[in-house]
PASE-137577 format. One record per residue (C-alpha): residue in three letters; residue number from 0; x, z, y. Coordinates in Angstrom, 2 decimals, always signed. Each point is the difference from the previous one (the first is absolute). Last residue first. Layout:
// residues N
{zado "Ala"; NUM; {X; Z; Y}}
...
***
This chain:
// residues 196
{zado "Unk"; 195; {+63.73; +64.39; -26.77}}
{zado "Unk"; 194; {-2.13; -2.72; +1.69}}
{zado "Unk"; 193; {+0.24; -2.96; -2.24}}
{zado "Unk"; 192; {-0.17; +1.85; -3.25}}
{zado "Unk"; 191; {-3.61; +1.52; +1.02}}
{zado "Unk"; 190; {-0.58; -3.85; +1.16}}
{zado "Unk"; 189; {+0.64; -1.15; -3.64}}
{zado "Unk"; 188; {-1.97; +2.85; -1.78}}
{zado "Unk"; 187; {-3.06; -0.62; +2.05}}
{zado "Unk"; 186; {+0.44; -3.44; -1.10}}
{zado "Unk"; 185; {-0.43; +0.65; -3.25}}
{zado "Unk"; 184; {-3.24; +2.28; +0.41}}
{zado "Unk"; 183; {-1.13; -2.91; +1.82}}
{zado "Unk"; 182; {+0.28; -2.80; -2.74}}
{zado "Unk"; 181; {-1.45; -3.09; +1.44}}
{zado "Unk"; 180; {+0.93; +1.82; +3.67}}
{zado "Unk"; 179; {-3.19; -0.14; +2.40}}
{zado "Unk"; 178; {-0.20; +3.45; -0.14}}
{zado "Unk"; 177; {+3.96; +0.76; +0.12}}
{zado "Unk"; 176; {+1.66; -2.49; +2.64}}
{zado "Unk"; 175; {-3.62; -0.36; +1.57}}
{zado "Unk"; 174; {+0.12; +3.41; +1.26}}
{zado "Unk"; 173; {+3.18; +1.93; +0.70}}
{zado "Unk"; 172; {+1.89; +2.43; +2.70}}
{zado "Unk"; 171; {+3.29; +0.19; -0.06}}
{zado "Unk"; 170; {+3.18; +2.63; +0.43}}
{zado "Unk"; 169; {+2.46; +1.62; +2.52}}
{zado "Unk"; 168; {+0.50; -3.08; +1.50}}
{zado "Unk"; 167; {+3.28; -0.31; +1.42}}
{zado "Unk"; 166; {+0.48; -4.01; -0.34}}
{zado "Unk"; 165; {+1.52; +0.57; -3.70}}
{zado "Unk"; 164; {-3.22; +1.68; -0.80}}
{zado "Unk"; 163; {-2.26; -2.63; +1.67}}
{zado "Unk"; 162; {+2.28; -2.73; -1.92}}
{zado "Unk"; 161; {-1.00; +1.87; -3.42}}
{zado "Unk"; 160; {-3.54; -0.10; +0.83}}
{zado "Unk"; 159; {-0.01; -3.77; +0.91}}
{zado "Unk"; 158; {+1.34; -0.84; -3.08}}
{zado "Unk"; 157; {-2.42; +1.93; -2.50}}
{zado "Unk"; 156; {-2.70; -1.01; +2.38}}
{zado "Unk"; 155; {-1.34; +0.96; +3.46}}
{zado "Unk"; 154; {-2.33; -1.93; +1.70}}
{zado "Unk"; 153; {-0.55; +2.76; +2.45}}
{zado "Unk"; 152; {+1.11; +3.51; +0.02}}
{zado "Unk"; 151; {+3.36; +1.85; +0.96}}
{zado "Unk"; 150; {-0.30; +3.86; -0.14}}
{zado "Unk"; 149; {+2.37; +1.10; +2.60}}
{zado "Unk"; 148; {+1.37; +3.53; +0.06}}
{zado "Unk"; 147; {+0.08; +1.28; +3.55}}
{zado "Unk"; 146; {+2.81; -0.17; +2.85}}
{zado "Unk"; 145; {+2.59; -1.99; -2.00}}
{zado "Unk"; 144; {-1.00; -3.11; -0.47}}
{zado "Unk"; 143; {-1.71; -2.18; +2.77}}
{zado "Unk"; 142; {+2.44; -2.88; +0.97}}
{zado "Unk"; 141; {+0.69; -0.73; -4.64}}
{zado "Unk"; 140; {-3.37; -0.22; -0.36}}
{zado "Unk"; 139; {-0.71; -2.70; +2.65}}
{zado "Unk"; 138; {+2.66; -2.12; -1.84}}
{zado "Unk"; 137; {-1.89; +0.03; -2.44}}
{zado "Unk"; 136; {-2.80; -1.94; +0.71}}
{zado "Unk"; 135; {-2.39; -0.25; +2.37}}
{zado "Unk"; 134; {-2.92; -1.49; -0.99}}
{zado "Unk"; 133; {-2.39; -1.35; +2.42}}
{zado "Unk"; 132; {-2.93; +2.18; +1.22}}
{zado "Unk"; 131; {-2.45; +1.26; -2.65}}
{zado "Unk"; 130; {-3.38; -1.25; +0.58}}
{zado "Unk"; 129; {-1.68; -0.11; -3.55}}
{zado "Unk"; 128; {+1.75; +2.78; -2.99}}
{zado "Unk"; 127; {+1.01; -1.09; -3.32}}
{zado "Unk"; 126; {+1.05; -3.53; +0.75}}
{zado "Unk"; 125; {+3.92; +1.06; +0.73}}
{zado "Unk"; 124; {+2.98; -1.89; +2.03}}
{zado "Unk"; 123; {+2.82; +2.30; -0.01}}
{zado "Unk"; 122; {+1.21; +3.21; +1.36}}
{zado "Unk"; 121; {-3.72; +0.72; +1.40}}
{zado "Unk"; 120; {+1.01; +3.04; +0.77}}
{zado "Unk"; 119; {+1.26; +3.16; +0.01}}
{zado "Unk"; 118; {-1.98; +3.09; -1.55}}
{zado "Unk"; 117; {+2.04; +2.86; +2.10}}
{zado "Unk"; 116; {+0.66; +3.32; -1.17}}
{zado "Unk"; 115; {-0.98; +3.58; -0.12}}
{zado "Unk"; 114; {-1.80; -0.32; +3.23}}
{zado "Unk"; 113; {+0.39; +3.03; +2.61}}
{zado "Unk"; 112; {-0.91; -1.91; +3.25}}
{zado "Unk"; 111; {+4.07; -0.02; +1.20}}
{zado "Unk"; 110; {+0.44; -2.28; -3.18}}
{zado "Unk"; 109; {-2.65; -2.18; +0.61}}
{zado "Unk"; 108; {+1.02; -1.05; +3.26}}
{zado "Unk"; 107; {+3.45; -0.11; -1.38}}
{zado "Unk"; 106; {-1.50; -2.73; -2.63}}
{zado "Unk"; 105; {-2.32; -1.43; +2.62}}
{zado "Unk"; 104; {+3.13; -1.58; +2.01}}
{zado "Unk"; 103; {+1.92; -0.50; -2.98}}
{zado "Unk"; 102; {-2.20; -3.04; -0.73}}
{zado "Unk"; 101; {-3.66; -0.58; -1.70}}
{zado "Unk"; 100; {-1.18; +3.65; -0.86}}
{zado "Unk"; 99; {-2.52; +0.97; -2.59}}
{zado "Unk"; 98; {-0.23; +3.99; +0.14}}
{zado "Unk"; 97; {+0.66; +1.93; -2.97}}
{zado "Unk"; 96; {-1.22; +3.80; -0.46}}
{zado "Unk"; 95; {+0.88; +2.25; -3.01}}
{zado "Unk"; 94; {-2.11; +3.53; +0.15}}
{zado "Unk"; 93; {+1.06; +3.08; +1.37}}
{zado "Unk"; 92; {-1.40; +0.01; +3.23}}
{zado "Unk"; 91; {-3.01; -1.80; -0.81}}
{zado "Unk"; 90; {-2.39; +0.71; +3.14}}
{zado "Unk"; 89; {+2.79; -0.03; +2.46}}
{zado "Unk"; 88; {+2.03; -2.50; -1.75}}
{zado "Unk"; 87; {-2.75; -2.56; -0.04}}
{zado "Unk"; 86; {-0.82; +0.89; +3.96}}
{zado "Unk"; 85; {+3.20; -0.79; +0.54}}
{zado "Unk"; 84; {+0.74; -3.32; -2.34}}
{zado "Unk"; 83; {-3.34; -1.56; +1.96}}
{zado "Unk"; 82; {-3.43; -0.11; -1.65}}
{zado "Unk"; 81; {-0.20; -3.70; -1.04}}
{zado "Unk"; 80; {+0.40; -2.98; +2.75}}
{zado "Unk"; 79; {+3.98; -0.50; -0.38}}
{zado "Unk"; 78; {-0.02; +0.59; -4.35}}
{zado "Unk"; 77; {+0.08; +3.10; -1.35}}
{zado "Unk"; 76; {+1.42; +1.02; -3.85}}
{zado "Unk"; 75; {-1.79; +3.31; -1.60}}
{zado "Unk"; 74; {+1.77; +2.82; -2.26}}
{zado "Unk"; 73; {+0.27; +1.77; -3.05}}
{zado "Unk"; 72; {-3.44; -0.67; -0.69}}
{zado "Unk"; 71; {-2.23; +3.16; -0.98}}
{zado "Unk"; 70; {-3.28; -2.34; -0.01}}
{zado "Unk"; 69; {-1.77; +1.59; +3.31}}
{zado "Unk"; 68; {+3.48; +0.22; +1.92}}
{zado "Unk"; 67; {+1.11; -3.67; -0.55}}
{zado "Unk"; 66; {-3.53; -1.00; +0.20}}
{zado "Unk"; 65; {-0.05; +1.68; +3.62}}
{zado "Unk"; 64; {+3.49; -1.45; +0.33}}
{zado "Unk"; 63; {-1.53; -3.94; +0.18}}
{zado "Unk"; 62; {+2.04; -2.69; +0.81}}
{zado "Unk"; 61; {+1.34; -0.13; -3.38}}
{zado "Unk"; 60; {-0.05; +2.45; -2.60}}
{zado "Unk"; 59; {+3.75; +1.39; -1.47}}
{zado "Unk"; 58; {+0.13; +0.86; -3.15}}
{zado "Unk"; 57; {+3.63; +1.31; -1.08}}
{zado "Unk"; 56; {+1.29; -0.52; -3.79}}
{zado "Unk"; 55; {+1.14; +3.15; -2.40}}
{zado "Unk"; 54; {-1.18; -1.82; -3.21}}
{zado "Unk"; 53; {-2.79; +2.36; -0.44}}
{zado "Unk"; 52; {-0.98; -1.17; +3.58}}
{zado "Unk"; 51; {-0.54; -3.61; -1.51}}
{zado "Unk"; 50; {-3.71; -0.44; -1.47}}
{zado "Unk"; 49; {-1.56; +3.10; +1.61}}
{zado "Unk"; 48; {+1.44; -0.45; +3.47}}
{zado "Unk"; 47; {-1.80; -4.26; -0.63}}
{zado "Unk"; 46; {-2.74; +1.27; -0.42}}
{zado "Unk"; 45; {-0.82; +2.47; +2.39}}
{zado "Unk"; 44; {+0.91; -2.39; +2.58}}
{zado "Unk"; 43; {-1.98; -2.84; -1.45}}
{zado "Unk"; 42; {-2.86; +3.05; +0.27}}
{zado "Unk"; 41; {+0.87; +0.81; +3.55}}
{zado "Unk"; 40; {-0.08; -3.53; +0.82}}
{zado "Unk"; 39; {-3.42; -0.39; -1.47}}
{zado "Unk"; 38; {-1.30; +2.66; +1.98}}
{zado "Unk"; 37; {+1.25; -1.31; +3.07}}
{zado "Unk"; 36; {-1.77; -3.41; -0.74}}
{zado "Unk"; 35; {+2.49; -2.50; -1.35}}
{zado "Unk"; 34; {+0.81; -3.53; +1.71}}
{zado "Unk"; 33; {+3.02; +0.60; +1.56}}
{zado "Unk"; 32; {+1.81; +1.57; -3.59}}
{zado "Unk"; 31; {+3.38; +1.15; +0.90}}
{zado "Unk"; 30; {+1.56; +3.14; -2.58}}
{zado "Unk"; 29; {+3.47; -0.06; +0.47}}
{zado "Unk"; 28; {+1.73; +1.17; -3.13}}
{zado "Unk"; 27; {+3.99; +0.93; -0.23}}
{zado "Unk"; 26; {+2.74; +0.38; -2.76}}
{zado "Unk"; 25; {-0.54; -2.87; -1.72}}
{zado "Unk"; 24; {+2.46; +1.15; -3.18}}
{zado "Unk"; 23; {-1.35; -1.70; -3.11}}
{zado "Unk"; 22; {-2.03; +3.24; -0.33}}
{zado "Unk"; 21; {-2.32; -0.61; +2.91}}
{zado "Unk"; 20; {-0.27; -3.84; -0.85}}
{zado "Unk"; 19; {-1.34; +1.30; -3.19}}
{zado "Unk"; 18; {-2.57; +2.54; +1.35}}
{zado "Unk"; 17; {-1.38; -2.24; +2.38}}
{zado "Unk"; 16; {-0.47; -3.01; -2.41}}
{zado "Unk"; 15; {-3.87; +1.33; -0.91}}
{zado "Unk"; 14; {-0.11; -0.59; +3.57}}
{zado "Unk"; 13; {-0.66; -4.02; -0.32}}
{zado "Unk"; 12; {+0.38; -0.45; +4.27}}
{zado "Unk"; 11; {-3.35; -0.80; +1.41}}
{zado "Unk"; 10; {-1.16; +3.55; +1.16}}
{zado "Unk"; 9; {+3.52; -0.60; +2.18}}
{zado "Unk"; 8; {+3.69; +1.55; -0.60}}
{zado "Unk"; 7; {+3.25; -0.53; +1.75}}
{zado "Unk"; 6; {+3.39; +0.00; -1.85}}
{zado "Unk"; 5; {+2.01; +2.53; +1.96}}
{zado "Unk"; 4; {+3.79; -0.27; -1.75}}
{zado "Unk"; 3; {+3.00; +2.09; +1.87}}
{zado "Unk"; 2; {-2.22; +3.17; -0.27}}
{zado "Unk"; 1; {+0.58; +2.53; +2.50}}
{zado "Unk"; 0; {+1.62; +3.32; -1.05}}
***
């Protein structure tokens, strides 16, 4: 089953809340660290399994499957310029892999390339990641449902997340709205409830 709640992880993140947020109900881990050396992503990898697999959550790695296969991950997440959602399934053919698409377009693309689902986005405005083209909001969600699952990330709160499930979403993809929450583990719990 894929998770309905990725919250995505960095070397920065306080990890000692992994296990917590794990049992509150987030359902999925994205491990995305740009500035670590390979071995230090494996590590964060390692990590972050042992702190929330007990709790039956997926780790996926980002942009990166040989990490994904060297930690154990359940899966990896590829962007346009990282190995390509063939090659990923032909190495990794029975691990989880999500490909970031932008309109339905990519998401059938996607589909027909063997991706689990789709990471969709920027729904909103975000400052997590530089470049990102302009948001596109919902709306977008609702014209590319129904070929893969879509995994809507960026600048998604408690609100947001709810109106990305309503659009067609199949669930979210977090940051900011729990690490830079004043009481993450509580709003872990919030944006669980939002996207039942």
């Amino acid at each position: 089953m894929l998770p309905r709640l990725f919250c995505l992880v960095s070397a920065r993140d306080d990890l000692a809340l992994l296990s917590d947020l794990a049992a509150a109900g987030v359902g999925g881990f994205q491990v995305r660290d740009k500035e670590a050396t390979t071995a230090e992503l494996v590590e964060l990898t390692r990590v972050v399994l042992a702190a929330v697999r007990p709790f039956g959550a997926q780790v996926v790695v980002d942009d990166r499957l040989d990490v994904a296969l060297a930690a154990d991950a359940d899966g990896v997440h590829l962007g346009a310029h990282d190995l390509s959602v063939p090659d990923a399934r032909r190495l990794a053919p029975d691990l989880v892999v999500g490909a970031t698409c932008r309109d339905a377009a990519a998401v059938a693309r996607a589909a027909r390339d063997g991706a689990t689902y789709a990471g969709f986005g920027p729904v909103f405005a975000t400052s997590s990641k530089a470049g990102l083209p302009t948001p596109l909001g919902t709306d977008a969600i609702g014209a590319a449902t129904g070929v893969l699952p879509l995994v809507a990330i960026g600048g998604v709160g408690v609100a947001g997340a709810s109106a990305c499930r309503e659009a067609g979403a199949h669930g979210v993809a977090v940051i900011g709205a729990i690490w830079r929450a004043r009481d993450p583990l509580g709003a872990a719990k919030e944006l669980v409830a939002a996207v039942v």
